[in-house]
N, C-alpha and C positions, 0 to 999 in steps of 0.2 A: 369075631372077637379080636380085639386088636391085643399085639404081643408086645414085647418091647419094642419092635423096630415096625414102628406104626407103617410106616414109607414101603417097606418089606411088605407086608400085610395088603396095603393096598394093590401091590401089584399081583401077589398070588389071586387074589378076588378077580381080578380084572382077566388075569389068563382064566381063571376058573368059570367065570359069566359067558366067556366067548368056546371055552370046550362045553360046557355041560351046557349051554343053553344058546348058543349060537349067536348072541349078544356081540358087536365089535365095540365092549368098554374100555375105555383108554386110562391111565393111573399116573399120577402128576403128586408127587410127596404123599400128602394123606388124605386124597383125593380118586376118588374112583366113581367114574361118569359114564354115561352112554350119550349120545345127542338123540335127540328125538327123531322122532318121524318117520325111519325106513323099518322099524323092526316094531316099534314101543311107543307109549306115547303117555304121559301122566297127568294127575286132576291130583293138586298136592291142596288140601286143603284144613282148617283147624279137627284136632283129632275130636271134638265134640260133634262134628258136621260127621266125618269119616265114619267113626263107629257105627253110629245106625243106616247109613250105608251099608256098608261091610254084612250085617245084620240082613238087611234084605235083599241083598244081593245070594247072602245065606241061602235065606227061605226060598230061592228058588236054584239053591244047587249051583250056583255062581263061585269059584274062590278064586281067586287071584292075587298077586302078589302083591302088598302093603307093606311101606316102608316106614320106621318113626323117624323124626326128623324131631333131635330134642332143640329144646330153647323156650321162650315165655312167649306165645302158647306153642304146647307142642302139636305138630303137624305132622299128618300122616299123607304120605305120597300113594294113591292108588295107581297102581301098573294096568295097561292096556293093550288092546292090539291097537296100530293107529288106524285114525280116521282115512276112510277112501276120499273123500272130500275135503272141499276148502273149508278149510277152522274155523271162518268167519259166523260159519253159522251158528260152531258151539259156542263162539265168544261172543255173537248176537244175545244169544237161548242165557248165558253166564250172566251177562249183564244186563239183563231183563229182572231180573230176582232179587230182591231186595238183600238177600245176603249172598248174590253173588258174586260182588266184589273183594270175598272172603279164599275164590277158589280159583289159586293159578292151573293154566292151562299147560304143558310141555308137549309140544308139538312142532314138527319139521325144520328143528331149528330157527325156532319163533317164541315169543315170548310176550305176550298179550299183542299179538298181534304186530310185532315189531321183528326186523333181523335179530338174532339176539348168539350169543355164545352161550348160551344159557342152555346147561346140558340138565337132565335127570342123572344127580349124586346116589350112588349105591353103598350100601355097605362093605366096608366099615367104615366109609369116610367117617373124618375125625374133622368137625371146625376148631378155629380157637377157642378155647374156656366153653368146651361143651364135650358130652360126652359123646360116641360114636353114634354115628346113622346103625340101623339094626332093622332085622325082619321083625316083621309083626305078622304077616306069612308070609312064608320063605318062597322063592321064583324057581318053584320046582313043577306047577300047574303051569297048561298052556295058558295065554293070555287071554283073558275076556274080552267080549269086541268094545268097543269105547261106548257105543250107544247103550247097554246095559250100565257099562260103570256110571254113565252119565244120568240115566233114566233113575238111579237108585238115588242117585245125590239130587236131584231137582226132587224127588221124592221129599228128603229129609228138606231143603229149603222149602219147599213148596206148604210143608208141613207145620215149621217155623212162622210163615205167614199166616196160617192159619191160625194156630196157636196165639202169637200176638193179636189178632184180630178178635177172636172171639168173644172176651168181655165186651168190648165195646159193638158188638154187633147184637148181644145178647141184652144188648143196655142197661147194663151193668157199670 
């Protein structure tokens, strides 16, 4: 919840991420990050795509920490443990899917695939003219391995393809 002293807030989070979850998130005005890669790793993607993720990852006893990230559309950040492996192959597997040029990768300080400063924002960050980053589950569960998170969301794309497809296969 962000208070009056938005800047204040972010830093409390920031100490609070690194005692209760061992997180090293750093706090910069209304801004509160972690960098990918050594502890974390995220799949931020449209919250339509997210939810039924979220959903099967459910049905088999998976929770892990989601973040909303407001704006038109809004996106939900899934939290991970990271990948042992080079990214390359989840951003192979991303860019194979017809919607998945829909779902950024946050990984070792990389950022499809490029150097990047491109951290995972935590709550409460605050952007301009939007209202605060927030749990949608809160990062109190250990991390899920990335290959689940990721098995659950090519699920829901994979699902999408089908969906589109199927009038016209039914020749219709």
């Amino acid at each position: 919840m962000i208070g009056p002293n938005p800047a204040a807030d972010c830093k409390l989070a920031a100490r609070d991420y690194w005692r209760r979850l061992g997180w090293p998130a750093h706090a910069h005005g209304r801004v509160v990050w972690i960098v990918p890669g050594g502890q974390i790793e995220a799949l931020n993607m449209p919250r339509d795509i997210a939810a039924p993720a979220i959903a099967r990852l459910a049905a088999i006893g998976v929770v892990g920490p989601v973040i909303e990230i407001p704006g038109q559309p809004a996106r939900w950040a899934l939290l991970s443990q990271p990948h042992a492996g080079s990214p390359s192959g989840i951003l192979r597997v991303l860019a194979q899917q017809e919607y998945g040029h829909q779902i950024g990768y946050a990984h070792g300080g990389r950022h499809r695939g490029q150097p990047s400063e491109w951290g995972i924002d935590l709550p409460p960050t605050r952007y301009p003219d939007r209202q605060p980053l927030t749990w949608i589950k809160p990062a109190t569960q250990p991390l899920p391995p990335i290959s689940l998170v990721l098995g659950a969301v090519l699920d829901v794309l994979l699902s999408r393809q089908g969906d589109r497809r199927a009038p016209a296969e039914d020749g219709q």
